[in-house]
VMD Tcl script that draws the C-alpha trace (Angstrom):
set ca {
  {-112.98 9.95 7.34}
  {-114.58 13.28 7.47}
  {-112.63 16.49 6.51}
  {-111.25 18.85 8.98}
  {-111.45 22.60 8.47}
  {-108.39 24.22 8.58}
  {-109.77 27.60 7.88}
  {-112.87 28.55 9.65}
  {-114.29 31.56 11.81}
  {-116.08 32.22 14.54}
  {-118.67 35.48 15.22}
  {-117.49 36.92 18.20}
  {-119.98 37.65 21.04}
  {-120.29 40.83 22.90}
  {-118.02 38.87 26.03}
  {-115.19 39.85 23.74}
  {-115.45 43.21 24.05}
  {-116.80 43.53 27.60}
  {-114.84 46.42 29.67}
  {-113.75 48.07 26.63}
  {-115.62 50.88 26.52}
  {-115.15 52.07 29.88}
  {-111.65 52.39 29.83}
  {-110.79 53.39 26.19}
  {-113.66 55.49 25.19}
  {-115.23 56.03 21.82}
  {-111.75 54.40 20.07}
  {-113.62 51.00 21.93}
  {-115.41 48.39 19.91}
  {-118.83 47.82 21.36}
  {-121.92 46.12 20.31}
  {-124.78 48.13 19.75}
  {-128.60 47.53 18.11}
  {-129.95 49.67 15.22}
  {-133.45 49.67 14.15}
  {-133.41 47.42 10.84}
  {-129.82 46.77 10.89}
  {-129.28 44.35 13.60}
  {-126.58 43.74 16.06}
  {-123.46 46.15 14.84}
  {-119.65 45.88 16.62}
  {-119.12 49.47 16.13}
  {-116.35 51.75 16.91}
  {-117.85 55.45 17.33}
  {-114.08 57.19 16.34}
  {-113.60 54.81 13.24}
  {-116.14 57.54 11.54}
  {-117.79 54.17 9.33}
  {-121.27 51.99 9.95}
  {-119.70 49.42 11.63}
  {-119.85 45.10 11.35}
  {-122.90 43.78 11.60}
  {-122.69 40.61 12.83}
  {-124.91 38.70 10.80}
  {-122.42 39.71 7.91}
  {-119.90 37.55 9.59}
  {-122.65 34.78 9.42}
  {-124.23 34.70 5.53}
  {-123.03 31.24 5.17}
  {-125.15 30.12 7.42}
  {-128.37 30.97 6.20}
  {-128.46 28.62 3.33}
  {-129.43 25.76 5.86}
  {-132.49 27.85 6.06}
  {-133.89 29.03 2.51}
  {-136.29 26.87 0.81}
  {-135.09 26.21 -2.50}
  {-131.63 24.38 -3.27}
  {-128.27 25.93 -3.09}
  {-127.06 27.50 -5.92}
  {-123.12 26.17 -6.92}
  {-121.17 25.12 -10.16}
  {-119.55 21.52 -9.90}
  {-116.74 21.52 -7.52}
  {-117.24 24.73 -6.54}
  {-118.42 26.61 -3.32}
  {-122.31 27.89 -3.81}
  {-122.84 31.19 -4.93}
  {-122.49 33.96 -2.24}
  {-126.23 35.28 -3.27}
  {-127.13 39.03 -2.68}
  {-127.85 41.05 0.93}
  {-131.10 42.22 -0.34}
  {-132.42 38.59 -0.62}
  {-135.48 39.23 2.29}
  {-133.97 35.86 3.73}
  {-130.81 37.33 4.72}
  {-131.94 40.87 5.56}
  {-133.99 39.47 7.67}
  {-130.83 37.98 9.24}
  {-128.98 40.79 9.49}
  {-132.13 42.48 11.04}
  {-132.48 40.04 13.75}
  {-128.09 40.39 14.97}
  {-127.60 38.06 17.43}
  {-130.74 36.07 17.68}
  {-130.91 35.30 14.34}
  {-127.70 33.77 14.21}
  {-127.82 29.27 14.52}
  {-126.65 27.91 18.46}
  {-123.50 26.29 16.84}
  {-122.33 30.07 16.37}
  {-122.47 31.26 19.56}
  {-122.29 28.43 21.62}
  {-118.80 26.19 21.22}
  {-120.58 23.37 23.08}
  {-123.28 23.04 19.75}
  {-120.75 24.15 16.98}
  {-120.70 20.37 15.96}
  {-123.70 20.36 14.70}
  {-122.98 22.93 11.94}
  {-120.18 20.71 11.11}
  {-122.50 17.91 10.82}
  {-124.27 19.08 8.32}
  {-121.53 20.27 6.19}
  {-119.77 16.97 6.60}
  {-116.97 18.40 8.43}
  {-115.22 16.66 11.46}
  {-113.24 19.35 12.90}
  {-112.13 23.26 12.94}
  {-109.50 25.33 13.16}
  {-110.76 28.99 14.14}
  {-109.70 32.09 13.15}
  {-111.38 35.65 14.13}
  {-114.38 37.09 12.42}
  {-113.79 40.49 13.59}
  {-110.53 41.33 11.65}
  {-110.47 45.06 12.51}
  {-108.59 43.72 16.38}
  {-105.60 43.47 14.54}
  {-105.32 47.41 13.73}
  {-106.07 49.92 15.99}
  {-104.12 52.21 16.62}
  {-104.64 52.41 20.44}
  {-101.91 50.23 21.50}
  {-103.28 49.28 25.08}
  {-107.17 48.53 23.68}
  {-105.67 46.67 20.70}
  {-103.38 44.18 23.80}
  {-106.59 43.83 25.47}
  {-109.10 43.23 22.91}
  {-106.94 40.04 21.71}
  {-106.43 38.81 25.13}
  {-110.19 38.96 25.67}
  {-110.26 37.37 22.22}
  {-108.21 35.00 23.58}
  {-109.73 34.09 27.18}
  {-113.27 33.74 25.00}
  {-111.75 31.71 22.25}
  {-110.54 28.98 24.99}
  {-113.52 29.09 26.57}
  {-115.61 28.10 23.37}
  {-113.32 25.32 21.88}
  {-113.05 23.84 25.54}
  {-116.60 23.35 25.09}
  {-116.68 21.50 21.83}
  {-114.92 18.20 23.18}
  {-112.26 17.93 20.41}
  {-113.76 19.78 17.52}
  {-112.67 23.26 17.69}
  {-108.89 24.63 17.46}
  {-108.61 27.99 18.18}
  {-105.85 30.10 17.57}
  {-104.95 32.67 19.69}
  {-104.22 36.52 18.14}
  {-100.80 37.95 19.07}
  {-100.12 42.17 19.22}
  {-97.13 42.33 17.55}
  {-97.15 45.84 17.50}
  {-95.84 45.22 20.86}
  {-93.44 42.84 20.39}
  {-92.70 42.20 24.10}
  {-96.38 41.76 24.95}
  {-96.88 39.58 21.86}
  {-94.27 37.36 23.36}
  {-95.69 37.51 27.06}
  {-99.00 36.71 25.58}
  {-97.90 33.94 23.44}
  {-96.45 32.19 26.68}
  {-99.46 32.69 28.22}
  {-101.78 31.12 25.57}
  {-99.18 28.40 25.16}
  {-100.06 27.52 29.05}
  {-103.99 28.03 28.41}
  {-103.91 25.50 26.00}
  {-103.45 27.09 22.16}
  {-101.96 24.55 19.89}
  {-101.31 28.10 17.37}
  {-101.30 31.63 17.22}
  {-102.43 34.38 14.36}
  {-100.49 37.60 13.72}
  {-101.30 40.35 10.82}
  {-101.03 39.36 7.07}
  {-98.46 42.37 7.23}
  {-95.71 43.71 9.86}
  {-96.79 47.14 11.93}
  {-96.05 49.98 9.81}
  {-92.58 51.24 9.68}
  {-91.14 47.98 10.16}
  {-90.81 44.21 8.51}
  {-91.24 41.15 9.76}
  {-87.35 40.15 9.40}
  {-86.52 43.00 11.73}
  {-85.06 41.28 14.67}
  {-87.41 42.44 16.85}
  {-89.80 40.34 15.78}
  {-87.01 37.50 16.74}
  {-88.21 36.65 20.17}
  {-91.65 35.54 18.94}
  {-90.37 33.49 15.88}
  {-87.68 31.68 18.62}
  {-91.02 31.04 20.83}
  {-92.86 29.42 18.46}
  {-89.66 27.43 16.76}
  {-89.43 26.17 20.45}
  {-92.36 25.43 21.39}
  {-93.22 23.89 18.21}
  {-96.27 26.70 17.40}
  {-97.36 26.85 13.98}
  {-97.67 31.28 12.77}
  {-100.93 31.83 10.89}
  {-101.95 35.33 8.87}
  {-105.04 34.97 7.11}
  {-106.73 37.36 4.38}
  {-107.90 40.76 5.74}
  {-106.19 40.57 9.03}
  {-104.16 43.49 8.42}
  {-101.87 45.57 11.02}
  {-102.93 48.68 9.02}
  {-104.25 49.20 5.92}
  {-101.33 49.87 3.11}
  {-101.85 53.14 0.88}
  {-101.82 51.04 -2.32}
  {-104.73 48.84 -1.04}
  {-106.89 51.97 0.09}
  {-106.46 53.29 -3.49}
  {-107.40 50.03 -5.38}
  {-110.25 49.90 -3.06}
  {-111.69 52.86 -4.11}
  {-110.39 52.12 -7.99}
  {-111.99 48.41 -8.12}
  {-112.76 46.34 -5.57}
  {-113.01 43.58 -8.05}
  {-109.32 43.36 -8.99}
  {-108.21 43.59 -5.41}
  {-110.03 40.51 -5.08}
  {-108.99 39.17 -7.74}
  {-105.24 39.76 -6.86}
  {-105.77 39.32 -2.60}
  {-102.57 37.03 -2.63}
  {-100.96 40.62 -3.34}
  {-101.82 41.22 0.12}
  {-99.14 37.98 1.53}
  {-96.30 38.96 -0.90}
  {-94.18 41.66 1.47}
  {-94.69 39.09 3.66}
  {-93.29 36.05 2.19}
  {-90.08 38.03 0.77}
  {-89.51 38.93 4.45}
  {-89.74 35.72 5.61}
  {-88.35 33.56 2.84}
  {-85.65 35.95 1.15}
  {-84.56 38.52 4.42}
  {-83.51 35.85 6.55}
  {-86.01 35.00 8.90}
  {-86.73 31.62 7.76}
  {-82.77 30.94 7.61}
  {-82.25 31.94 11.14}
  {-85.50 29.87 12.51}
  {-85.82 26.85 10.40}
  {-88.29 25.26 11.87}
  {-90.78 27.37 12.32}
  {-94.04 26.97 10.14}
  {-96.08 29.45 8.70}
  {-99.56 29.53 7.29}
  {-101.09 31.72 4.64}
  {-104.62 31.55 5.42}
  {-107.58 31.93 2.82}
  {-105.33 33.65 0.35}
  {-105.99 30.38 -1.74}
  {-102.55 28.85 -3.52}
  {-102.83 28.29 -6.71}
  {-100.62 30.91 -7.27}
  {-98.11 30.02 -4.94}
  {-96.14 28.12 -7.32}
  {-96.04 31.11 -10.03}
  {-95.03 33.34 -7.14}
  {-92.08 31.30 -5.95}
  {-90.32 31.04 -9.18}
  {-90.67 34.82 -9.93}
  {-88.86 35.64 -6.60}
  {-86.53 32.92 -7.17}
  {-85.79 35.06 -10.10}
  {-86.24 38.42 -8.32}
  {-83.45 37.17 -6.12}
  {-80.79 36.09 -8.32}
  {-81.52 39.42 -10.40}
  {-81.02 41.74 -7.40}
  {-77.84 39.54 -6.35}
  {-76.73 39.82 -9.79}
  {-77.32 43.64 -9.70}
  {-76.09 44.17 -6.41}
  {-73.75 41.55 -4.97}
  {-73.11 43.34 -2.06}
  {-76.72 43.83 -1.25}
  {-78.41 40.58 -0.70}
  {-76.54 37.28 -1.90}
  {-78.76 34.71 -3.59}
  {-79.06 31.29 -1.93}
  {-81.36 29.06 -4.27}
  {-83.65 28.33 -1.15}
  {-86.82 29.79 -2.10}
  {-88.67 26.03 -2.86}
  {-86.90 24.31 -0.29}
  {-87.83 27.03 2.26}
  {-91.43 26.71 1.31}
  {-91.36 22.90 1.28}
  {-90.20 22.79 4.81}
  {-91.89 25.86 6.34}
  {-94.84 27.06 4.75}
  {-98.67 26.02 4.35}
  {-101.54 27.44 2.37}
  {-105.11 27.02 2.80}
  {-107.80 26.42 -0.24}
  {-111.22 26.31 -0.38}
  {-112.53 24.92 -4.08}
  {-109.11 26.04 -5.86}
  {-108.27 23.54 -9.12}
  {-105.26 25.92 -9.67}
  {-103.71 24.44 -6.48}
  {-104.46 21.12 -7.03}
  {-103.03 21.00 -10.62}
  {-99.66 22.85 -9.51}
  {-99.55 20.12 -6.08}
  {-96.54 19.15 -8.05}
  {-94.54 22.20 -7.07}
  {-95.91 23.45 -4.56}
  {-96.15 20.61 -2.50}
  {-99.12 17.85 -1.76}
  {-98.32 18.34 2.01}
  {-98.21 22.22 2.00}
  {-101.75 22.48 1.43}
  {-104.38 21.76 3.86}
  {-108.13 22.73 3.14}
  {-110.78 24.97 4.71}
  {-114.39 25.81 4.63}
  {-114.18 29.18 5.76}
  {-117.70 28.71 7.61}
  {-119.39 30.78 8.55}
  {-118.24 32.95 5.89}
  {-120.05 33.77 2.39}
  {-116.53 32.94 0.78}
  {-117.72 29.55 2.24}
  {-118.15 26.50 0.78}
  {-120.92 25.14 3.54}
  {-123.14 23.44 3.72}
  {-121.70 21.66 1.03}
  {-118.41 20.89 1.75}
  {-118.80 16.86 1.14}
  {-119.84 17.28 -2.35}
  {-117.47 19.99 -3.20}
  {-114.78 17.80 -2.35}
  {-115.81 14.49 -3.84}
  {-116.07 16.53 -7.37}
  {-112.81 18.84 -6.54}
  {-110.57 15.71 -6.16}
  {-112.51 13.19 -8.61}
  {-109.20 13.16 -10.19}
  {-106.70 13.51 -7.61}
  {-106.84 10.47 -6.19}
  {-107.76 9.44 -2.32}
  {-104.41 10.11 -1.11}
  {-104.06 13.75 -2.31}
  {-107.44 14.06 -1.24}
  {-106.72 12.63 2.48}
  {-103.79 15.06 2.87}
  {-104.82 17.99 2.19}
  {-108.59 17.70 4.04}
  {-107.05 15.94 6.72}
  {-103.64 14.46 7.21}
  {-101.66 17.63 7.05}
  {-103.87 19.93 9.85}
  {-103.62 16.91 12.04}
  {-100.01 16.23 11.75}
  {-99.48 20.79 11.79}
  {-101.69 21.05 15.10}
  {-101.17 18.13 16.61}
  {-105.05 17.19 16.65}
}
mol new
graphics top color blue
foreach p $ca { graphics top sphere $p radius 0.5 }
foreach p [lrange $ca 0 end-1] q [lrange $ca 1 end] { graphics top cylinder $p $q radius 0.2 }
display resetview
């Protein structure tokens, strides 16, 4: 039994962005080349350098450096530095530099051969679709995303899952789109980490999609990064220390979860399932039990305002997954948060990622876990959730 991603990432390819420019200007994504910087997906109005492409791709390059890969025991290897002449040379080269299995779906197995990995589920590389602010560009650059997407795991025979992005900020065309991707094929769909600006996720509004994917039986994924706009508060801490943002990114899923969980949304749709991608879990279990408290403190404060209903635990048990990479905090709280609410993920091609060594990570991460932990979480659960 070989381990199936259920958090991985594809680089998208300059298809995904075709048109774009010609109808929407410099507010468009488009690919361009710069000399000694590679292949960049650069928006001329977003005022910044760009994505080079390669940077989606770091991961990859350990397959190619000479000496061994750098990791602690059961953890993922070291991310290594961008000045490294190995990987500028990467990010030099864009495109071409990058290995077949990343830009063709057909040859992505063989990236998972190496890392020991049987399967993927595949979520964006280029976060910055989820957020602009040009409504129309934003619907079509995710159902380009989309068409591409299908294209590439149709290719794979059986090893990639992609899921399909959603424009919520449109909550009509999110749902026209979802019942379109539903008929191309998409076994589930991504939306932003956080609800569009002005609004929350357990506005009824946002009812329409939840009811499509309780009926049609669609898991909901929001991974790290993947925001609908960028907060105030996480603009300010990025300038103040990037290090404790990272250190705190399950900050980023909180809002998120209270709308869900606490503001009815998961009490009106009960069988809809969520996922918290890459935001790791061993926090999760900490987090419940402080807005289990939260809840009965505002209740207590406020009868009137929101009465407490001890569902918090039972909620997550029945509707919510998290993703983990080499996190011992998860797997030493399994106990409350749940052995089958966690389901693991490489993140490859990513430097977070724990490629090419995925095998080894997880024979030392769950030396003392036992093989059935073990089998759900890198295995049983994605397959049961997606229906692989």
């Amino acid at each position: 039994m070989k381990a199936i991603s259920a958090d991985s990432h594809v680089v998208e390819m300059p298809d995904v962005f075709a048109g774009l420019e010609e109808k929407y200007g410099d507010d468009a994504p488009r690919v361009i080349s710069k000399e000694g910087a590679g292949d960049i997906i650069f928006v001329p109005n977003k005022g910044d350098a760009g994505v080079p492409v390669a940077n989606m791709a770091l991961a990859a390059t350990r397959v190619d450096r000479d000496e061994p890969v750098e990791r602690r025991p059961g953890h993922k290897p070291k991310a290594g530095k961008v000045t490294d002449p190995e990987i500028q040379n990467y990010i030099k080269n864009g495109y071409s530099a990058l290995h077949p299995g990343l830009k063709e779906g057909a040859r992505r197995g063989e990236c998972q051969d190496a890392d020991g990995v049987s399967a993927e589920v595949l979520y964006p590389g280029y976060f910055p679709m989820f957020r602009s602010p040009n409504l129309n560009l934003l619907i079509e650059l995710q159902r380009n995303y989309n068409d591409w997407l299908m294209d590439e795991c149709s290719q794979s025979k059986g090893r990639l899952y992609g899921l399909a992005a959603l424009p919520v900020q449109d909550p009509i065309t999110a749902v026209e789109e979802f019942k379109r991707v539903l008929k191309l094929g998409y076994k589930g769909v991504i939306i932003p980490s956080n609800a569009p600006e002005g609004t929350s996720y357990a506005d009824e509004i946002y009812d329409p999609i939840w009811a499509l994917a309780e009926e049609s039986g669609t898991p909901i994924s929001m991974h790290v990064g993947c925001f609908s706009y960028a907060p105030p508060w996480v603009m300010e801490a990025v300038k103040r220390d990037k290090l404790a943002l990272y250190g705190n990114s399950q900050s980023l899923i909180h809002q998120t979860m209270v709308d869900l969980i606490v503001r009815g949304v998961c009490k009106r749709f009960p069988n809809v399932k969520f996922v918290l991608a890459e935001f790791n879990a061993g926090w999760v279990a900490h987090f419940l039990d402080r807005l289990d408290q939260a809840w009965q403190r505002d209740a207590g404060a406020d009868p009137n305002h929101i009465p407490y209903e001890d569902v918090v635990f039972e909620t997550w048990h029945r509707q919510f997954y998290a993703t983990i990479e080499d996190d011992q905090p998860a797997l030493l709280t399994r106990g409350i948060i749940g052995v089958d609410n966690l389901m693991w993920g490489s993140d490859f091609p990513h430097t977070d990622s724990t490629f090419p060594c995925s095998a080894d990570v997880l024979d030392e991460m769950f030396a003392d876990h036992g093989e059935e932990v073990r089998r759900k979480i890198t295995y049983d659960n994605v397959k049961k959730l997606y229906g692989i």
